[in-house]
N, C-alpha and C positions, 0 to 999 in steps of 0.2 A: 398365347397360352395364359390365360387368369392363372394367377396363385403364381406365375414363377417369378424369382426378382432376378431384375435386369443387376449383375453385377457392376458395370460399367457404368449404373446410375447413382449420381451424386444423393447424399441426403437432401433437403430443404434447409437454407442457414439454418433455422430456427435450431433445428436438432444438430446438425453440424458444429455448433455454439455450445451446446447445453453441456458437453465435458467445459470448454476450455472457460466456461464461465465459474462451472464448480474448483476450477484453477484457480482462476483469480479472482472468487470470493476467498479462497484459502489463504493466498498471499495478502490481501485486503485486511481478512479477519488478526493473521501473525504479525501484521506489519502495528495494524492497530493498538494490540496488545503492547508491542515491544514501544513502541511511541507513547505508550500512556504509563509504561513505566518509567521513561526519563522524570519526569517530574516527580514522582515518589522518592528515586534511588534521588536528585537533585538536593530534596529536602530532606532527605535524611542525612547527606552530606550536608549540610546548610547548619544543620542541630548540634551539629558532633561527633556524629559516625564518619567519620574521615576514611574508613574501607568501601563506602560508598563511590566514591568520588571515580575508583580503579573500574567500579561495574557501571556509574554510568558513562565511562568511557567506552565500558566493552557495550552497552547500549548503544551508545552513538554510531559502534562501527555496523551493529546488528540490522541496527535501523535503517546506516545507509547499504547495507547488501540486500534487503530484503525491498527496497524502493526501486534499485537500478533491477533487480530480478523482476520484481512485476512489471516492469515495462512490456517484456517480451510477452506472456500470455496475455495482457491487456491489447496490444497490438495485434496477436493475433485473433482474440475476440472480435474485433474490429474488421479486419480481414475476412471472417467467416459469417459476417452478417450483423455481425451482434453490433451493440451501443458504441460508440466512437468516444461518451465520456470518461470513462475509466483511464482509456489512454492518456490523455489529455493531461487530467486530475494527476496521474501517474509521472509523468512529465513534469507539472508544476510542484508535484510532491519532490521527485530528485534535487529540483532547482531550491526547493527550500531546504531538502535537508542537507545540502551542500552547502549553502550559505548555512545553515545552522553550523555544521561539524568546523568549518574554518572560523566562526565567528567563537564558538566555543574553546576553541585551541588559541586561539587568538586572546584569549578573556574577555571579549568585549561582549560583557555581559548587557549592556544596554542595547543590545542588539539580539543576542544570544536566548535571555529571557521573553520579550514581543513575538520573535519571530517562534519560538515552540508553545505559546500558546496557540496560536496561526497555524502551525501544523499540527496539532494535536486537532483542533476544530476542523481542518481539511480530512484529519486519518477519521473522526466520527461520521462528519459528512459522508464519505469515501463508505465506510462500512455497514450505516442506514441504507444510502443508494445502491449498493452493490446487491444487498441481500433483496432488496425493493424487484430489484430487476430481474425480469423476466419473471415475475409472480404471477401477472396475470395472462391467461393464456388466449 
C-alpha cells in the first residue's frame, strides 16, 4: 500500500540525529557561554571586585555540571549515526575542566590560568564545529 507508513520502521540516522543534535548544540552553545564568563568574573576579581571571586566559583561549579551533562547527549548523537567528535571533545573537555576546578582550589594559578585559556579555545572550537554540523545536506 503506497502512502502507508510502516510503524515499525526506524527513521534514517540522519533524522534520527537531528533532535539529539539540536540537544547538544544547546549544551555546546550554554556551556560556552558559562566558560567564557570565567575570565571576565576572574578579572574583575583580579581589579578589586572581591564579590567576584564567590561567582566565579559558582561558574566553576556551572561549568563543570554542564561538561559532565553533555557527555550524555553527545554519546548519544553518536549512537544514532551522528559525528563521533563531540563526544570525544566532550570527554577531553571534562578532563580539563576537572583539572581546572582542582587546580583552581588548589591556587595553582600557574596551572589554573594556561589550562582555561585551552578550554575556553576548545569550548569556541566546540561551538564553531557543532553549529558547522550537519549544515550541509
Amino acid at each position: 500500500m503506497a502512502g502507508v507508513i510502516d510503524a515499525g520502521a526506524k527513521a534514517p540516522p540522519r533524522l534520527r540525529g537531528r533532535a539529539v543534535l539540536g540537544v547538544v548544540r544547546g549544551f555546546v552553545t550554554v556551556h560556552a557561554v558559562a566558560i567564557f564568563a570565567q575570565p571576565v568574573l576572574a578579572g574583575r576579581y583580579l581589579i578589586g571586585d572581591y564579590d567576584m571571586l564567590a561567582l566565579h566559583a559558582s561558574g566553576a561549579d556551572l561549568v563543570s555540571y554542564l561538561a559532565l551533562a553533555q557527555l550524555v547527549p553527545a554519546a548519544l548523537l553518536w549512537r544514532r549515526g551522528g559525528p563521533r567528535w563531540p563526544f570525544w571533545a566532550s570527554v577531553l573537555s571534562v578532563l580539563g575542566v576537572t583539572g581546572q576546578y582542582f587546580a583552581g582550589l588548589a591556587g595553582a594559578l600557574d596551572l589554573h590560568v594556561p589550562l582555561g585559556v585551552v578550554l575556553v579555545a576548545l569550548a569556541w572550537i566546540m561551538l564553531f564545529g557543532i553549529w558547522r554540523t550537519g549544515a550541509r545536506r
